[in-house]
C-alpha positions in Angstrom: 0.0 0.0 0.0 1.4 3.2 -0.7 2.7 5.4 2.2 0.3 8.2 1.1 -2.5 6.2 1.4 -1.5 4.4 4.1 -1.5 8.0 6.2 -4.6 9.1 4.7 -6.8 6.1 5.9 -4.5 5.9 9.2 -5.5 9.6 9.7 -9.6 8.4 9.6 -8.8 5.8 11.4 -7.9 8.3 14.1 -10.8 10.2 13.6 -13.7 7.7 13.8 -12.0 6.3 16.9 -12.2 10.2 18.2 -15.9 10.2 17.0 -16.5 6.5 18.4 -14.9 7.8 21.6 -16.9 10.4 22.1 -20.2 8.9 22.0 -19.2 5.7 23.9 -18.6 8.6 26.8 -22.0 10.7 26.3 -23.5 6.9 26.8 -21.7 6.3 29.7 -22.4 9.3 31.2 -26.2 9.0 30.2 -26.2 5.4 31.5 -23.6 5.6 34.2 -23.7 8.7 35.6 -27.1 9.5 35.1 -26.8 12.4 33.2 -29.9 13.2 31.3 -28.9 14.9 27.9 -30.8 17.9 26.9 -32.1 18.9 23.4 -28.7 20.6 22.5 -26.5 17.2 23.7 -28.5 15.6 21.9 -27.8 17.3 18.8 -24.4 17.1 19.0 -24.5 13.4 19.6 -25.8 13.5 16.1 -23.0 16.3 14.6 -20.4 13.4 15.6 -22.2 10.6 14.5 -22.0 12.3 11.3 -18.3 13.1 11.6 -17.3 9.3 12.3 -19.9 8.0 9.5 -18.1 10.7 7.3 -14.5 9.4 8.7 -15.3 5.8 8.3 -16.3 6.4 4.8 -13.2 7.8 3.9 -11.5 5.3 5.4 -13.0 2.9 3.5 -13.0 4.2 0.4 -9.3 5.6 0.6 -10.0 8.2 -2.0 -7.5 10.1 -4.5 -7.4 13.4 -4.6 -10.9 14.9 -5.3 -12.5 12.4 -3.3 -10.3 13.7 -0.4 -11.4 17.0 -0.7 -15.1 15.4 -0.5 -14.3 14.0 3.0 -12.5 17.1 4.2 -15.5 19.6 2.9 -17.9 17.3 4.9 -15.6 17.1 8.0 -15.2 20.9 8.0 -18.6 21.6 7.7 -19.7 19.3 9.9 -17.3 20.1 12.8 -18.6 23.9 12.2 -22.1 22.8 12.7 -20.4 20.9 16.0 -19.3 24.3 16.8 -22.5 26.1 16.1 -24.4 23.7 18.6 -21.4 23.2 21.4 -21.0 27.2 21.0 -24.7 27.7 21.6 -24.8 25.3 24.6 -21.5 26.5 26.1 -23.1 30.4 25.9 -26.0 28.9 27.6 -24.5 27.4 30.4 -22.5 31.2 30.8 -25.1 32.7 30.8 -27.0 34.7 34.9 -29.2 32.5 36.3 -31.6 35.5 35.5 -31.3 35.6 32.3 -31.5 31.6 31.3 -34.7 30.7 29.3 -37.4 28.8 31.0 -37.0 25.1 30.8 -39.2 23.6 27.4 -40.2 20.3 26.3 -37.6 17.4 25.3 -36.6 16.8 21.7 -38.8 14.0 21.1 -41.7 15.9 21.9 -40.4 19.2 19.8 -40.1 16.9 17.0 -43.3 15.2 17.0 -45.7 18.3 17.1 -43.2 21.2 15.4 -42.4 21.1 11.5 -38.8 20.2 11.4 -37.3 23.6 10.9 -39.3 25.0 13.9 -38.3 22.3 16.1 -35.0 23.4 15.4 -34.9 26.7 15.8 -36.6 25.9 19.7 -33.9 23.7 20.3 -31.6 26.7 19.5 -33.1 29.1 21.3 -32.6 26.6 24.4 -34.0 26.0 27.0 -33.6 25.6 31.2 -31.8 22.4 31.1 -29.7 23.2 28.6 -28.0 25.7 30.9 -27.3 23.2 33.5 -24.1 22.4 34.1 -24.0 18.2 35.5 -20.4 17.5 34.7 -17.1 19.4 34.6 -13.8 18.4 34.0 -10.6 20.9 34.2 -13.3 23.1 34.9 -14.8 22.6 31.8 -18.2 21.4 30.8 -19.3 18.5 28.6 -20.4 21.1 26.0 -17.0 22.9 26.1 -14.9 19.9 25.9 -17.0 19.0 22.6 -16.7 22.4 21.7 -12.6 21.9 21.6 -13.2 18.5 20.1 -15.1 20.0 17.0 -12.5 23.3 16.5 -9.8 20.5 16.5 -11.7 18.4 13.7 -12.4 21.5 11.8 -8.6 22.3 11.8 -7.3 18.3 10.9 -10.3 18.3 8.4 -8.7 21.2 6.2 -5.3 20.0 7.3 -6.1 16.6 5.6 -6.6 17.9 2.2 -2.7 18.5 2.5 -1.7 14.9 3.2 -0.2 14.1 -0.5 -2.8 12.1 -2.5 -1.6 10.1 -5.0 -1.8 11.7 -8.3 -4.7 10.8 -10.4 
């Protein structure tokens, strides 16, 4: 196998285990611990299932050069609609008790009277629980550790569209 491809697929690899990683924990710490996950973790949970599908793809397939740039345009956007959601969650949890919206209704609910794109736009606006903060590690909450995690697969998804391909 060339060496190229070799550190192509070792680098998703590397990422779906980060992806797989990541949602083994949010079930552990739903399952485990006991933490309830609110509207916004939940979507999240979905922003990296969509990362590792994206990352196990690639690996997979072990595209040339425009193919790589496929994977690496769907892992940037994705990880910035990670960080879109994590941001959204982390400014919630910052914000005065005063000024946190009221708590809502859970996602499943949301989803099953609100068209899709109004569901979604509630689930942005937040809610109560959202601003809770369970679980902290560093000092950091769950939302601003996946936060870091999707500013860091934003960065290595760009970066990977400078791992030499092979030329087509």
């Amino acid at each position: 196998m060339d060496q190229r491809l070799q550190n192509y697929r070792i680098f998703q690899a590397l990422s779906f285990a980060a992806c797989a990683g990541l949602l083994a924990y949010a079930y552990y710490a739903q399952y485990y611990l006991y933490l309830e996950p609110c509207p916004l973790c939940i979507l999240q949970r979905v922003v990296v299932l969509l990362l590792g599908l994206n990352a196990l793809i690639g690996l997979i397939h072990g595209p040339q050069t425009r193919g790589r740039r496929v994977y690496a345009i769907n892992g940037t956007g994705l990880g910035g609609l990670g960080c879109l959601v994590a941001g959204r969650h982390v400014y919630l949890q910052s914000l005065p008790p005063d000024k946190v919206p009221e708590c809502g209704p859970g996602l499943e609910y949301l989803l099953d009277t609100l068209p899709f794109n109004q569901a979604i736009m509630k689930i942005f606006t937040g809610s109560g629980e959202c601003a809770s903060v369970d679980w902290t590690l560093a000092g950091l909450s769950m939302p601003a550790w996946v936060l870091i995690a999707m500013v860091l697969f934003c960065l290595l998804s760009v970066g990977s569209m400078w791992i030499k391909p092979i030329d087509d």
